[in-house]
C-alpha positions, -999 to 999 in steps of 0.1 A, spaced: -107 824 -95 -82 838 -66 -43 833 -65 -30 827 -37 0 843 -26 27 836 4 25 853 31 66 855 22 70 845 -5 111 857 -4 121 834 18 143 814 4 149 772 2 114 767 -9 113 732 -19 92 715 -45 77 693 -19 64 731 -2 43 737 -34 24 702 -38 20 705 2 4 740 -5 -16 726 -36 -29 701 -9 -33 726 21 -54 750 -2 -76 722 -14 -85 706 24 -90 743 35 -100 768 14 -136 765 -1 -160 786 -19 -135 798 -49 -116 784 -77 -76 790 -69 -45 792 -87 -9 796 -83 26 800 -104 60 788 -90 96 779 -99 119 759 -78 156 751 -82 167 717 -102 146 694 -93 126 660 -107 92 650 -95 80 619 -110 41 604 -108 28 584 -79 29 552 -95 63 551 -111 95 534 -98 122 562 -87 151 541 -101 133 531 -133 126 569 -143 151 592 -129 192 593 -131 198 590 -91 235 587 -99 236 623 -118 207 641 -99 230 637 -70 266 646 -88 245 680 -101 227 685 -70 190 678 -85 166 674 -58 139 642 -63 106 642 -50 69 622 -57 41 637 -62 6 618 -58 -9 625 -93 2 600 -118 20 609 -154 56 608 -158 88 623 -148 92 659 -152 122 677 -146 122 715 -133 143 744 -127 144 782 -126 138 786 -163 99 767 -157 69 783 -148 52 757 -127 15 763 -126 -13 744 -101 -51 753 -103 -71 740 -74 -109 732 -83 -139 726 -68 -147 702 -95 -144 665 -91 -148 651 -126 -112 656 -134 -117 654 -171 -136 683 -169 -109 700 -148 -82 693 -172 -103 704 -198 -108 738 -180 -70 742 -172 -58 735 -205 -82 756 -220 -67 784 -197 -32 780 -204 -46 779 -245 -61 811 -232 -33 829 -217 -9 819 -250 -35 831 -274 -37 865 -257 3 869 -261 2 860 -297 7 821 -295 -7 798 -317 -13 769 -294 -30 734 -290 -38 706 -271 -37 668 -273 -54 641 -259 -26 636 -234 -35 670 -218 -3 687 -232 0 720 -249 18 723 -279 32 752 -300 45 741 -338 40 708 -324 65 707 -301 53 704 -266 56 734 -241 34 724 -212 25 690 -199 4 684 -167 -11 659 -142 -44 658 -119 -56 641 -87 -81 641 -61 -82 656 -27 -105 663 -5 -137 671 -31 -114 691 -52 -89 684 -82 -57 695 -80 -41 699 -118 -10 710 -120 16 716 -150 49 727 -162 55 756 -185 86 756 -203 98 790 -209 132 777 -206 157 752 -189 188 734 -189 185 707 -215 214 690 -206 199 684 -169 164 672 -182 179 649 -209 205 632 -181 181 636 -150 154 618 -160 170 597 -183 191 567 -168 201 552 -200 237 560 -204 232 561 -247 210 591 -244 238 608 -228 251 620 -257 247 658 -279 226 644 -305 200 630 -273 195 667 -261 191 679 -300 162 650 -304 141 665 -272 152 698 -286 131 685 -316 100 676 -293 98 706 -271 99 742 -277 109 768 -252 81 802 -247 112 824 -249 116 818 -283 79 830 -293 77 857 -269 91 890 -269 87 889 -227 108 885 -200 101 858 -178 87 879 -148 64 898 -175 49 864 -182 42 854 -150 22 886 -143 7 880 -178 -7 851 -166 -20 858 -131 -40 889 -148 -53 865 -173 -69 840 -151 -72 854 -115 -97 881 -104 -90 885 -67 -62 872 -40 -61 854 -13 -34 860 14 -19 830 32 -9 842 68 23 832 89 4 801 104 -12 792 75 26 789 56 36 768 88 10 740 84 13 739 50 55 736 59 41 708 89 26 691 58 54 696 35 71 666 55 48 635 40 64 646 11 101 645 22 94 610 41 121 586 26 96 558 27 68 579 5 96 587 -20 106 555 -26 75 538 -23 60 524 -52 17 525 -45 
């Protein structure tokens, strides 16, 4: 399997509509390999193509805190994301997408296991660790290939992904964040790592080679980028 890294990947502003547009872009055009790639975006919530925006994200506080929404076209639920995840997608040649989740989860089992982890999965295609979830992750189709992609948690802001994807205004309150506090666990707890170590932990794991995206190749992918930023597409529910 070959990451695939940015041909800059310092320039700043990256949205999270950018990475599913590049999850996309490397599934209608790059062929012959497995490929894989790790992100991290600033606040941000992404919920699944079939959900209602206003039924499963906090517009009112996403906008007062400057949280960035966006759709993706994989189903599961609302996810929220910041600095402190490790965002993860895995392009695949496969088209049974149960046996592309298998594969994925198995990898990120793999890459915990290595650094000491005791981790499992569920039926639901998360990863737990003590039973508290640490990585949760969605699938769909694109042109022959499956794109699975998933959230790491090796930290975050709890108080933005209790409010941000939460609009009911009882949860807003301490002992809400200390109840998802007791269903999640953070990696920075287990692992004696910075975050950066991680992340290079990861890509040594499960990649064997590279593949470069050139200057032309970032500008289609940011020409793509804008079917996920159209208002309409956002809001729509398919």
């Amino acid at each position: 399997m070959k990451y695939v890294a940015l041909h800059s990947p310092a320039k700043a502003g990256r949205r999270l509509s950018f990475y599913l547009a590049m999850e996309e872009w490397v599934a209608r055009h790059l062929d012959g390999d497995d490929y894989f790639f790790l992100w991290q975006v600033e606040p941000s919530v992404i919920f699944g193509r079939n959900q209602l925006l206003e039924n499963e994200v906090n517009v009112a506080y996403c906008r007062e805190h400057g949280i960035q929404m966006f759709r993706r076209k994989s189903g599961g639920g609302c996810v929220y994301a910041d600095q402190g995840n490790i965002m993860l997608s895995y392009i695949t040649k496969e088209e049974n997408t149960s046996l592309a989740f298998y594969t994925f989860i198995n990898m990120i089992l793999l890459v915990l296991h290595k650094m000491g982890i005791t981790a499992t999965s569920t039926s639901h295609n998360d990863v737990l660790v003590d039973g508290k979830k640490v990585s949760g992750t969605a699938c769909h189709l694109v042109a022959g290939h499956s794109i699975v992609h998933s959230t790491l948690l090796y930290d975050t802001n709890m108080e933005h992904m209790l409010n941000a994807i939460t609009p009911g205004p009882e949860k807003l309150q301490a002992k809400g964040i200390q109840s998802v506090r007791q269903r999640i666990t953070l990696l920075k707890d287990y692992l004696p790592l910075s975050q950066e170590m991680l992340k290079a932990g990861i890509k040594a794991t499960l990649c064997t080679g590279e593949h470069q995206l050139t200057a032309d190749d970032e500008a289609a992918i940011e020409q793509l980028e804008q079917d996920y930023l159209d208002k309409d597409f956002i809001n729509l529910y398919k």
